[in-house]
C-alpha positions as CSV (number, residue, x, y, z in Angstrom):
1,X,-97.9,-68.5,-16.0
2,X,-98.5,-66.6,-12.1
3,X,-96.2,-69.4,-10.7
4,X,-93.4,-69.0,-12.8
5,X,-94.0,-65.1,-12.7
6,X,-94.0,-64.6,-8.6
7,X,-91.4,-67.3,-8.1
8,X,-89.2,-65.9,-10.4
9,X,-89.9,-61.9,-9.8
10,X,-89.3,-63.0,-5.9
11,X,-86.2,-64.7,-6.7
12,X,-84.8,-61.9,-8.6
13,X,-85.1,-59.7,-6.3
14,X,-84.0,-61.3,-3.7
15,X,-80.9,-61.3,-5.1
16,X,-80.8,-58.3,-6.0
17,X,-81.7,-56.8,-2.5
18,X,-78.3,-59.1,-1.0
19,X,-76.4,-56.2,-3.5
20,X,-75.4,-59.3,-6.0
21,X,-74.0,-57.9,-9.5
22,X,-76.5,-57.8,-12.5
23,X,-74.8,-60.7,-14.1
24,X,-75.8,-62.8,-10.8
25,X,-79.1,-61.8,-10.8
26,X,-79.6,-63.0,-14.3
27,X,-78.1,-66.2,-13.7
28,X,-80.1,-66.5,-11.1
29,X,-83.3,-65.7,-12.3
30,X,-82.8,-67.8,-15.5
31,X,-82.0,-70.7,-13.8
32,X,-84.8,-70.4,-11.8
33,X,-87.0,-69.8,-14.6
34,X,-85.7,-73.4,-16.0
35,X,-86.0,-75.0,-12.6
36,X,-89.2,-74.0,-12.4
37,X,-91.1,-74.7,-15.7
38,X,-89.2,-77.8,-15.9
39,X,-90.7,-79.0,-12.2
40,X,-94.1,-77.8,-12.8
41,X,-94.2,-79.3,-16.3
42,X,-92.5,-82.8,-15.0
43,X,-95.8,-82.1,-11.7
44,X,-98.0,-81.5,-14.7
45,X,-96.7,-84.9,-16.7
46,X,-97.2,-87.0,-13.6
47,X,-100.1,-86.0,-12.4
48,X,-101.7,-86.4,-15.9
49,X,-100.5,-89.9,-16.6
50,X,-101.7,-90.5,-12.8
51,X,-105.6,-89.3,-13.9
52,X,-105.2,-91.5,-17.0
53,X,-104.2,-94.8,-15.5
54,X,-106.9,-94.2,-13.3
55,X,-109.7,-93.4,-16.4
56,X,-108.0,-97.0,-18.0
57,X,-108.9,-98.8,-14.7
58,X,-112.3,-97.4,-14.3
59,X,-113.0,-97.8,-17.6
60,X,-112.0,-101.8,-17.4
61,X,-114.6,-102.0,-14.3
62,X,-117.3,-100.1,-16.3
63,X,-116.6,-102.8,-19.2
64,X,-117.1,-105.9,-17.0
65,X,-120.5,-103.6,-16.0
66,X,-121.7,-103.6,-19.4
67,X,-121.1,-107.4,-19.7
68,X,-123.8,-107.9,-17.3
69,X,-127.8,-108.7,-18.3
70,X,-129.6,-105.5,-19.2
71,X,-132.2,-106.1,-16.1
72,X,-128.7,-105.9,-13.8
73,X,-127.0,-102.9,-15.4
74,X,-130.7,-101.2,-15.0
75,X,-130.7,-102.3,-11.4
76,X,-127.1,-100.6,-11.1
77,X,-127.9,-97.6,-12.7
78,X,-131.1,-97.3,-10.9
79,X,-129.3,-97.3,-7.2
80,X,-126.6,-94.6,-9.0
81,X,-129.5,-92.5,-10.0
82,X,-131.1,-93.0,-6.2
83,X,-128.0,-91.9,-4.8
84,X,-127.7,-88.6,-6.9
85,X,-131.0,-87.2,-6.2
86,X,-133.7,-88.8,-8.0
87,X,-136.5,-90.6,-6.7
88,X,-137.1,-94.8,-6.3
89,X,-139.7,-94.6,-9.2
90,X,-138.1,-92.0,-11.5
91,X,-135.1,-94.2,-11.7
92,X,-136.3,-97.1,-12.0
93,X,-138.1,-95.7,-14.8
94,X,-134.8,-94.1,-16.3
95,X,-132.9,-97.1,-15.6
96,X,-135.1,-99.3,-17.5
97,X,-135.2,-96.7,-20.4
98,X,-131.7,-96.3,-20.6
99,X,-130.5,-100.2,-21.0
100,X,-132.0,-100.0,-24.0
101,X,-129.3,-97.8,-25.7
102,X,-126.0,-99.6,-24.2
103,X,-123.6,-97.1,-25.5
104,X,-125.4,-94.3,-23.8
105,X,-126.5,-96.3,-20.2
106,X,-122.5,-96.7,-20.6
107,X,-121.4,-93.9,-21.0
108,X,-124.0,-92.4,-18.4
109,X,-123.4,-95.0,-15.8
110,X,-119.6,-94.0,-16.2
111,X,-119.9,-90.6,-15.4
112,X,-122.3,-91.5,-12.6
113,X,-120.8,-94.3,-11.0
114,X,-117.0,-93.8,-12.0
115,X,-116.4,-90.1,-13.0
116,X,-115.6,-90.9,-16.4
117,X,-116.6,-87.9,-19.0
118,X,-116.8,-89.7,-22.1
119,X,-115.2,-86.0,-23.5
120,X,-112.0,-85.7,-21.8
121,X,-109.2,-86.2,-24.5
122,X,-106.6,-84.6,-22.2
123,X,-103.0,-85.6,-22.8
124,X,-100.5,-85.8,-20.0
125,X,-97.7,-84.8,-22.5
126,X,-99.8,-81.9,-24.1
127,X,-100.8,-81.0,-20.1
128,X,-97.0,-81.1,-19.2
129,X,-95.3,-79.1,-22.7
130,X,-98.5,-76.4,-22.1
131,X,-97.6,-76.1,-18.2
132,X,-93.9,-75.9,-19.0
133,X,-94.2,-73.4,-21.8
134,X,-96.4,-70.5,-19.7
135,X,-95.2,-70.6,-16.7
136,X,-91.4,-70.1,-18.7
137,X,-93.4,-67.1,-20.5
138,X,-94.5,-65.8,-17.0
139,X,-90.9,-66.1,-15.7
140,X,-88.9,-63.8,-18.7
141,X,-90.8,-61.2,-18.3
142,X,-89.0,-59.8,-15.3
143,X,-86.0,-61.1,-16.0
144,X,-85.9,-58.9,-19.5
145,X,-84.9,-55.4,-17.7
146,X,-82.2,-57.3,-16.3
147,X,-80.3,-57.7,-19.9
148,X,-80.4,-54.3,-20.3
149,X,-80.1,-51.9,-16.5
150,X,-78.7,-53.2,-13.8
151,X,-79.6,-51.7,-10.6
152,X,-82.1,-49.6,-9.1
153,X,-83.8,-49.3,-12.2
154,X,-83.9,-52.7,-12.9
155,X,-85.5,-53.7,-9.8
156,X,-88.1,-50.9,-10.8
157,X,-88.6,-52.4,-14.4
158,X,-88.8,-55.5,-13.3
159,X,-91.3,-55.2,-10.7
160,X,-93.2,-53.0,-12.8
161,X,-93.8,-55.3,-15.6
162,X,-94.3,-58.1,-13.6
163,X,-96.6,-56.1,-12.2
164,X,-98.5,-55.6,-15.3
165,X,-98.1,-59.0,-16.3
166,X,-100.0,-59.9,-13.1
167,X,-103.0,-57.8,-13.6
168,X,-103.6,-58.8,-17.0
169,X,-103.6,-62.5,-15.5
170,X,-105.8,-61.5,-12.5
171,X,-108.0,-59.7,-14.8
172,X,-108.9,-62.3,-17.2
173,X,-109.3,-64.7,-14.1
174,X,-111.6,-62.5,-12.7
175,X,-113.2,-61.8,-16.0
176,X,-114.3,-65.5,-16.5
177,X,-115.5,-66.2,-12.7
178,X,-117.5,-63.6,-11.5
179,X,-116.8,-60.9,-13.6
180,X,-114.8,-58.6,-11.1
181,X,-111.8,-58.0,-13.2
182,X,-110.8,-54.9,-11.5
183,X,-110.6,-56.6,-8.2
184,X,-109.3,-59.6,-9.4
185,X,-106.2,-57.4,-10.8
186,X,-105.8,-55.7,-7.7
187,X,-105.3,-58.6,-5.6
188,X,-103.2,-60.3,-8.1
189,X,-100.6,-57.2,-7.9
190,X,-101.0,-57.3,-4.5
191,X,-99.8,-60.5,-3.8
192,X,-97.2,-60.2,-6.3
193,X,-95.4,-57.0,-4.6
194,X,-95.8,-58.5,-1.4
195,X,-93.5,-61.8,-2.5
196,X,-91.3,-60.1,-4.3
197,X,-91.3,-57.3,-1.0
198,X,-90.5,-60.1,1.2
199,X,-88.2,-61.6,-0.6
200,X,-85.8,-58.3,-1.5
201,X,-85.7,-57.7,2.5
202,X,-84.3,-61.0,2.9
203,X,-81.9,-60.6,0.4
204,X,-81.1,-56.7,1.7
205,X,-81.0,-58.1,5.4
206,X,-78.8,-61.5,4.2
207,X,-76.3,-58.7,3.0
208,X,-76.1,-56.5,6.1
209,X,-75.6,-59.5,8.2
210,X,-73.2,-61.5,5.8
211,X,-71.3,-58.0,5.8
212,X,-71.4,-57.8,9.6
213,X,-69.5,-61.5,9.8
């Protein structure tokens, strides 16, 4: 949702500071809002069925592991055990204990040896439609003054509820890390203004020099 929100916001008023015509910087800001959700999702899609094919071929190593004799799947979880911490008698003593359940030495020497959590259902399609759909959410909302002001005013509205729109998102983000929600905000606002800043004096100076030509 922040991606397609700055991206957009800055886009918009980039325009907008070159002096384009309402109409433009709708355009503009709606095909950017389709450009982008449409990348990030197709990112999103890729990068998920990447992780997958990767899960399928761990998971075909960790089968020809469980193939094995339960005194050399102890041995193997034993060494994976060492090498995360725990002591030569502790795992040999966990290693030997866990063979006897195969599904959960398995499962175990997955996550250990492979980084496979037995829990992740994750879809690269649900990953990529989710990805697509809020970062489109993020990007309407400062395109919306646009359909109805034009101008200085909808530069104003625009920034202003993209504004809030940030804040809310840097406020829950700080809310679930570590619980600065206020500060959180603030930065988020921040570093909105100052894209969407930087990007309306390129446009402004674009159009003094384009003018000057």
């Amino acid at each position: 949702m922040n991606d397609g929100l700055v991206s957009t916001l800055a886009l918009l008023l980039g325009v907008a500071g070159a002096g384009s015509e309402a109409s433009t910087v709708r355009l503009a800001g709606l095909a950017g809002l389709v450009a982008g959700a449409c990348s990030l999702g197709v990112s999103q899609y890729i990068a998920g069925q990447t992780r997958a094919e990767r899960r399928r071929r761990l998971a075909k190593d960790l089968r020809g592991v469980d193939r094995l004799d339960a005194k050399a799947r102890a041995r193997i979880l034993e060494r994976e055990l060492v090498e995360h911490g725990i002591s030569d008698a502790n795992a040999k003593t966990i290693g030997t204990a866990l063979v006897a359940d195969a599904a959960r030495s398995s499962s175990i020497l997955g996550l250990l040896r492979y980084g496979l959590n037995p829990r992740d259902r994750s879809s690269p399609l649900r990953s990529a439609v989710s990805t697509l759909l809020t970062s489109g959410g993020g990007a309407i909302i400062p395109i919306l003054p646009w359909f109805f002001t034009s101008g200085a005013l909808a530069i104003a509205l625009s920034l202003a509820s993209a504004s809030i729109a940030a804040a809310i998102v840097g406020g829950v983000l700080g809310k679930t890390t570590d619980g600065n929600w206020l500060r959180a905000a603030l930065r988020q606002v921040t570093l909105v203004v100052l894209a969407a800043g930087v990007t309306y004096e390129i446009g402004r100076l674009f159009s003094v020099f384009g003018s000057r030509s």
